[in-house]
MARMARLO-272633 format. One line per field, with one value per residue (C-alpha): residue number from 1; residue in three letters; chain; x, y, z. Coordinates in steps of 0.05 Angstrom, whole numbers, always signed. Example, Ala and Ser with C-alpha at 12.3 -4.5 7.8 and 13.67 -1.06 7.14 Angstrom:
2
nr: 1, 2
rest: ala, ser
kette: A, A
u: +246, +273
v: -90, -21
w: +156, +143
//
This chain:
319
nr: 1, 2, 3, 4, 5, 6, 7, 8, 9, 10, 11, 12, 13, 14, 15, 16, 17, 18, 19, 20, 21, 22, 23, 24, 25, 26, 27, 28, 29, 30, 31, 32, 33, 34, 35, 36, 37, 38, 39, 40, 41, 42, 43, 44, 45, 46, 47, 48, 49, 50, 51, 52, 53, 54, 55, 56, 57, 58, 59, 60, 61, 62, 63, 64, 65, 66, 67, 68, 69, 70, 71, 72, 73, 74, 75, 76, 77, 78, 79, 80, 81, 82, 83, 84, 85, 86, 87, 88, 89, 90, 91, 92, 93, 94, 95, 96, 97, 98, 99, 100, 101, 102, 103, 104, 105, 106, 107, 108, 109, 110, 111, 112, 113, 114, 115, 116, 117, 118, 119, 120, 121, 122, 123, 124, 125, 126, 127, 128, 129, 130, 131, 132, 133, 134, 135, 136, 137, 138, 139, 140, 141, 142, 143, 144, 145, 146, 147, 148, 149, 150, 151, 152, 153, 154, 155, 156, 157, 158, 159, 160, 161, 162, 163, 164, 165, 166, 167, 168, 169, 170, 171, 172, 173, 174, 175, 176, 177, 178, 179, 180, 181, 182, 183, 184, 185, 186, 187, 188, 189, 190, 191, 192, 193, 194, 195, 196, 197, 198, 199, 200, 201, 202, 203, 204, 205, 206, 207, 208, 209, 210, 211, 212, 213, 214, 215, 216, 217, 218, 219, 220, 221, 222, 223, 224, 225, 226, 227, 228, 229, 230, 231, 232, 233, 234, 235, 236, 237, 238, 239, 240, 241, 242, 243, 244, 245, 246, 247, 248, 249, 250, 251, 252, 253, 254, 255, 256, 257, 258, 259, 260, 261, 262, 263, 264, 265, 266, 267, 268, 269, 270, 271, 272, 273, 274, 275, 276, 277, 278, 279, 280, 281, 282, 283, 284, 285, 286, 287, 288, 289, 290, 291, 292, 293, 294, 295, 296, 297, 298, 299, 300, 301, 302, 303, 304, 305, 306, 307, 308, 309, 310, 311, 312, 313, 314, 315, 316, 317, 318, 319
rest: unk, unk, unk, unk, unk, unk, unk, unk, unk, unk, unk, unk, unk, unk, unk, unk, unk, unk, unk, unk, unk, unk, unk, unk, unk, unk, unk, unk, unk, unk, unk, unk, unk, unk, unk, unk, unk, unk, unk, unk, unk, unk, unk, unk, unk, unk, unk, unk, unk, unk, unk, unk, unk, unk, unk, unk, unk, unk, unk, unk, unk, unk, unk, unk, unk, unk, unk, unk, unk, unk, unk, unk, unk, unk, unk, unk, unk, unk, unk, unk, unk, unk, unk, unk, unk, unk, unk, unk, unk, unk, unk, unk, unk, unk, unk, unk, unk, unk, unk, unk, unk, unk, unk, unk, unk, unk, unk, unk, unk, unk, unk, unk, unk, unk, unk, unk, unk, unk, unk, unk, unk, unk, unk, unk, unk, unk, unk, unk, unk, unk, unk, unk, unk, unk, unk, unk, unk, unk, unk, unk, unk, unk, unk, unk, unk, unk, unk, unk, unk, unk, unk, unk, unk, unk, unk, unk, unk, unk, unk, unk, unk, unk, unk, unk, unk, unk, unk, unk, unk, unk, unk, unk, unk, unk, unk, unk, unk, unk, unk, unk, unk, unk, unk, unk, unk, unk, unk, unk, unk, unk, unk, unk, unk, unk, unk, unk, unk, unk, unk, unk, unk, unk, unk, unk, unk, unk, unk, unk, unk, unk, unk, unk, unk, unk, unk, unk, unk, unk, unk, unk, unk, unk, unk, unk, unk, unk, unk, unk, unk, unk, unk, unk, unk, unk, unk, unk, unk, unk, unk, unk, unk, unk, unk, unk, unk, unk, unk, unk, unk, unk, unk, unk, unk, unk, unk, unk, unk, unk, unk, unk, unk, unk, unk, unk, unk, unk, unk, unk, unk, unk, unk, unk, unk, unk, unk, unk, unk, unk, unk, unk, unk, unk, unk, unk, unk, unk, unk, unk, unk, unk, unk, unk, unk, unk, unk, unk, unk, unk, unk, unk, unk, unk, unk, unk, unk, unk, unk, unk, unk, unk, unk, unk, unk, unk, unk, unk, unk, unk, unk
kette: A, A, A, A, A, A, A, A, A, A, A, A, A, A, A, A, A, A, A, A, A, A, A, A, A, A, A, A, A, A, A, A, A, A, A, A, A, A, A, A, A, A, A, A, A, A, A, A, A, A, A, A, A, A, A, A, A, A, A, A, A, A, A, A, A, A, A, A, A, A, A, A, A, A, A, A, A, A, A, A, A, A, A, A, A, A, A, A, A, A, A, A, A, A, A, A, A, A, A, A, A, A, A, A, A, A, A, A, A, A, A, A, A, A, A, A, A, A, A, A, A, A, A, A, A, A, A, A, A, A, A, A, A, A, A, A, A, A, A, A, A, A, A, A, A, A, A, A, A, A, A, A, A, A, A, A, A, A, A, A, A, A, A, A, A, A, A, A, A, A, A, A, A, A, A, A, A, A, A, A, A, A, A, A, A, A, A, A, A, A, A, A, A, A, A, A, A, A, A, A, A, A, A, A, A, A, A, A, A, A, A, A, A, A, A, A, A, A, A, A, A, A, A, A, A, A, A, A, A, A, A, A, A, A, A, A, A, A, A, A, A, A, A, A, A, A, A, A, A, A, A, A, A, A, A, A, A, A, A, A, A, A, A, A, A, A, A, A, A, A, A, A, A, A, A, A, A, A, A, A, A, A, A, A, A, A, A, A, A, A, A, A, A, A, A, A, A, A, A, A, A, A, A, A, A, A, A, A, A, A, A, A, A, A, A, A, A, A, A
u: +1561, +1509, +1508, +1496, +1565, +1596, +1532, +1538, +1606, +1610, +1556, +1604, +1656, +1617, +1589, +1661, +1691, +1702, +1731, +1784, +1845, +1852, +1909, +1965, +1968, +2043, +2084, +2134, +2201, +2243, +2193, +2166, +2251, +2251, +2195, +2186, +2116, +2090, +2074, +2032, +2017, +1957, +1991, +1946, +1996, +1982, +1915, +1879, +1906, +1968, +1913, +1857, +1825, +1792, +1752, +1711, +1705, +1676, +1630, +1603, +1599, +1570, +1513, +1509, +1508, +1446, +1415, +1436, +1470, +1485, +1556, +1584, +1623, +1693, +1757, +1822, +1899, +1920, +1893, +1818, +1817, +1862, +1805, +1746, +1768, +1796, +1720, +1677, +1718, +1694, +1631, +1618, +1597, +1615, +1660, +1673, +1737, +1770, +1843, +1887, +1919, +1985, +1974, +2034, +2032, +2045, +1978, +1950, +1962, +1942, +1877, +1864, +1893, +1819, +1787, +1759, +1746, +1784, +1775, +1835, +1812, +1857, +1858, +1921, +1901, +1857, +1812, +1793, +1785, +1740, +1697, +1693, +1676, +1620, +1595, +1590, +1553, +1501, +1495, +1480, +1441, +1503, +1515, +1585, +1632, +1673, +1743, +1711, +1657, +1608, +1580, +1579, +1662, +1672, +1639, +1689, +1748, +1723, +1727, +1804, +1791, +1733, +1789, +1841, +1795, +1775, +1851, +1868, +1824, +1877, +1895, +1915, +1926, +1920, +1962, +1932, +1948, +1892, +1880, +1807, +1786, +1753, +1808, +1805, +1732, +1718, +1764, +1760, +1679, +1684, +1742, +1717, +1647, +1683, +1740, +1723, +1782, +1825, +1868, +1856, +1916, +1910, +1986, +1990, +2046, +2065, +2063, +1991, +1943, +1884, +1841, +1897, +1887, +1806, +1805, +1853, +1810, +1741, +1719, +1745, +1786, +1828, +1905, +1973, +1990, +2066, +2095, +2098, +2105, +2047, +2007, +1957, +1931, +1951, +1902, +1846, +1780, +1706, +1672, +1618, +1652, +1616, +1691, +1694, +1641, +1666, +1741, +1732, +1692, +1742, +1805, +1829, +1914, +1919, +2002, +2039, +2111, +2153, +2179, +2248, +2216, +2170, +2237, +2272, +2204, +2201, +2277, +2289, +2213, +2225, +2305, +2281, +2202, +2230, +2170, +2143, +2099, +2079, +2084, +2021, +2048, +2112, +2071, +2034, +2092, +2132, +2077, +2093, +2160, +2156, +2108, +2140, +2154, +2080, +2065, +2127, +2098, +2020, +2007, +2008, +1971, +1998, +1956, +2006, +1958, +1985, +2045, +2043, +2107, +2139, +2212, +2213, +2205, +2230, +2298, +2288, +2270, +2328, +2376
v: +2031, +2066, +2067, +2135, +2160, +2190, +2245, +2259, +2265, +2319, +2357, +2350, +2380, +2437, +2452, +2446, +2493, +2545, +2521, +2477, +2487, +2452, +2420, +2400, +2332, +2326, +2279, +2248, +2245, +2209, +2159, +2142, +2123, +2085, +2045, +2038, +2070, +2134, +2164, +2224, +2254, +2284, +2338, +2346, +2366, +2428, +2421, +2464, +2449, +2411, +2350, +2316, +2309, +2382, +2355, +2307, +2353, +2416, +2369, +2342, +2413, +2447, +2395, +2401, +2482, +2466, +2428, +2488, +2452, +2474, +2439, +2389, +2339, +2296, +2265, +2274, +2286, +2303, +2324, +2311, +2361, +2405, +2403, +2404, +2465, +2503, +2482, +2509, +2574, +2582, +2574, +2601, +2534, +2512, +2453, +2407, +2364, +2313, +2299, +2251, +2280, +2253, +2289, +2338, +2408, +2430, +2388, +2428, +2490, +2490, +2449, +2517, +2560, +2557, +2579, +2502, +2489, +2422, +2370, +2331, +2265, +2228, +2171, +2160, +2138, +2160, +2113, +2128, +2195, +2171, +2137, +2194, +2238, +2196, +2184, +2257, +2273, +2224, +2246, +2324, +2303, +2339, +2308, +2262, +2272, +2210, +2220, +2166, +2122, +2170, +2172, +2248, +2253, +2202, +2232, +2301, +2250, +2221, +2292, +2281, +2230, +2276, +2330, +2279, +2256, +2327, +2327, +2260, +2198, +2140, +2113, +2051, +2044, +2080, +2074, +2108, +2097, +2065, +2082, +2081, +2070, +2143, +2158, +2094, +2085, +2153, +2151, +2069, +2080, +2136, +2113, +2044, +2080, +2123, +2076, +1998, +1963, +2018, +1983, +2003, +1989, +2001, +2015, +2000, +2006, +1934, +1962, +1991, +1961, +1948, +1949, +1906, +1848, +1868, +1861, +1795, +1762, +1783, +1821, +1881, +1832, +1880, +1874, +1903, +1964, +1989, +2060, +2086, +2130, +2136, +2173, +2189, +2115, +2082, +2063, +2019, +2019, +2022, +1967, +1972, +2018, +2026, +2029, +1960, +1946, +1997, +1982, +1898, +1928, +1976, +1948, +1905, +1903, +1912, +1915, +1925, +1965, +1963, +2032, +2021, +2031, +2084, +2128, +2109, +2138, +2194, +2211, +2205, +2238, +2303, +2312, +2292, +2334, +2388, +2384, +2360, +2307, +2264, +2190, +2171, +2190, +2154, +2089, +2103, +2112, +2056, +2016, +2027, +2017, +1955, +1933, +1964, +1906, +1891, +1957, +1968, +2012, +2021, +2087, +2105, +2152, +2160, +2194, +2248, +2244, +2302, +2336, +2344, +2328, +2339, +2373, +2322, +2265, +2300, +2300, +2219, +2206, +2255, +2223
w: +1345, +1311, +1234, +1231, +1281, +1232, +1217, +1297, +1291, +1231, +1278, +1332, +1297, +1276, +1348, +1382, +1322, +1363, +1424, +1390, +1346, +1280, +1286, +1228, +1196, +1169, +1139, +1162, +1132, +1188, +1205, +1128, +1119, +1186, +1166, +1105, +1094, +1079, +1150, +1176, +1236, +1268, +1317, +1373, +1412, +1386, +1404, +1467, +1527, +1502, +1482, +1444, +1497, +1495, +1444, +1479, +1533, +1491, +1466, +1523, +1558, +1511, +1508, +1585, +1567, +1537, +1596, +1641, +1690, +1752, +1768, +1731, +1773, +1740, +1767, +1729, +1752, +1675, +1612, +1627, +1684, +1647, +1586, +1629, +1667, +1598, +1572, +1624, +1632, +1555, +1562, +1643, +1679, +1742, +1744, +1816, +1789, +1842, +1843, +1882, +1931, +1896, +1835, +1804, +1827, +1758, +1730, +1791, +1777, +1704, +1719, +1772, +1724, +1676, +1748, +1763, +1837, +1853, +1917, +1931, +1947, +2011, +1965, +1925, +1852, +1804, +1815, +1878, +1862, +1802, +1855, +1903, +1844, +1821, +1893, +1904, +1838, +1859, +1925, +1898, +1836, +1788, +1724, +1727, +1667, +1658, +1613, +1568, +1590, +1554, +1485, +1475, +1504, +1443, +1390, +1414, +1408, +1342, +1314, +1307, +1251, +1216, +1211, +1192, +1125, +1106, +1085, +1062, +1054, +1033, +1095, +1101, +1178, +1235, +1296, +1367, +1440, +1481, +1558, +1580, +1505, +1490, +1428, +1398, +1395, +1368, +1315, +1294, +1293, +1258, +1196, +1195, +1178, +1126, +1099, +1110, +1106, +1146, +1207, +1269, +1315, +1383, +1428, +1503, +1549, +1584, +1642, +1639, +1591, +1623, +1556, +1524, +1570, +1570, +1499, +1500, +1562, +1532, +1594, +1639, +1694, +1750, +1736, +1759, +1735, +1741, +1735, +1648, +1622, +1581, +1648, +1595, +1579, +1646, +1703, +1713, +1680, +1690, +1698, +1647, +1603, +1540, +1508, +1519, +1465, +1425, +1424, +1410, +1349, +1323, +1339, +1282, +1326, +1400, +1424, +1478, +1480, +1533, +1578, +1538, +1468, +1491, +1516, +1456, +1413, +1447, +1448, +1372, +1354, +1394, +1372, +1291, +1292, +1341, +1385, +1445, +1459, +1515, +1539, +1510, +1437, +1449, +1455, +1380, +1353, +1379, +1362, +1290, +1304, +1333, +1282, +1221, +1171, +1168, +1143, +1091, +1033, +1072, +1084, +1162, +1209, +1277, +1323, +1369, +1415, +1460, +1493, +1565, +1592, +1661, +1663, +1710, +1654, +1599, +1633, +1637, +1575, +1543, +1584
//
């Protein structure tokens, strides 16, 4: 990663300034006692469209803004779209995003809800709409905006961790979900620029870690990936992903938790913090919890990366 990420970054963060929230970092009493160190939380569930995610994509669109693009093609069935669409309604470009045709009528009705003009793909997962998202950007010369094989989506992302140190520098670890890598690169280039002997621990669910097993086997390999519920991180990844790099640089702890301890996470967060938060958060902070005697008396950062949640799964996970 270049030396000087951290300067892009703090640019980053003043160009997106206006399209984002800045959202709370707060201690946390409940999980400091649980574990034994002195925890904090970076709320982005409180962040634009329910996610961190509308970092990255501000960033990237406003860049494109620049380029006056025409169109700008992506494929998302969550908190991508939602942030692409939210975006481009700010700043008046026209967005193509490409769903599968399984996706949740609730994700699709927000996503159309910013005004963005959707395909659904006949394919069922989001790869193949990925691929027929991609295919069609090439075919009509539009820019593609991948959810985080892209340097400028990234350097959004990494804008959680520039806000994070404006308000407290000391650190010790840092525990974030990783999917397709976008989060953890951001952030992990950015602290590890900042603070040099931070952690960076990186959460998977078992039943979807394709970066995991990347980062375990040395290259991106095609696994099985099983229903979480961690939507957010699950699903397969690019081949060729600059993340890839990125993340076997940053990431100083990769773990897996199973669906049982991401429930249980979730459960006890949202009935002890009174607020809601998503799959992908459950599996941060049941990382720590899983992990929690090697970090007695450290001082914690877990990233709450979002909070869309389905009735649907908020029921299961309450239950």
């Amino acid at each position: 990663m270049d030396s000087n990420f951290h300067k892009h970054v703090d640019e980053a963060l003043s160009r997106i300034s206006s399209l984002i929230r800045k959202t709370p970092l707060q201690y946390s009493p409940s999980l400091s006692v649980k574990t034994g160190s002195e925890v904090y939380l970076k709320l982005e569930n409180f962040q634009v469209t329910g996610s961190f995610k509308a970092r990255g994509a501000a960033n990237k669109l406003m860049i494109l803004s620049e380029d006056k693009s025409e169109r700008i093609i992506t494929a998302s069935s969550g908190n991508h779209g939602s942030a692409v669409a939210n975006a481009a309604a700010e700043l008046g470009l026209e967005v193509l995003i490409f769903l599968p045709k399984t996706v949740s009528p609730a994700k699709l009705n927000k996503i159309k809800l910013f005004g963005a003009e959707v395909v659904l793909t006949e394919a069922d997962g989001r790869t193949d709409a990925e691929t027929s998202a991609r295919a069609y950007a090439e075919e009509n010369n539009f820019p593609y905006l991948s959810p985080y094989n892209d340097l400028d989506v990234i350097t959004g992302q990494a804008t959680t961790a520039a806000e994070v140190l404006k308000e407290n520098k000391n650190f010790d670890s840092v525990f974030i979900a990783m999917g397709g890598g976008g989060l953890i690169s951001g952030m992990g280039g950015y602290l590890k620029q900042k603070i040099s002997d931070i952690r960076i621990i990186a959460c998977s669910p078992e039943n979807s870690a394709a970066m995991h097993h990347a980062i375990e086997a040395g290259r991106i390999e095609t696994i099985e990936h099983l229903d979480t519920l961690s939507d957010g991180t699950a699903g397969a990844l690019e081949f060729g992903t600059i993340t890839f790099e990125f993340c076997k640089s940053v990431v100083d702890h990769s773990i897996t938790v199973s669906e049982e301890e991401i429930a249980s996470a979730m459960k006890d967060f949202i009935g002890e913090h009174q607020m809601m938060i998503e799959g992908a958060a459950g599996v941060a902070i049941a990382g720590l919890l899983k992990e929690k005697e090697k970090y007695r008396d450290k001082k914690v950062l877990i990233v709450i990366c979002g909070g869309n949640i389905s009735n649907q799964t908020l029921v299961e996970v309450l239950k």
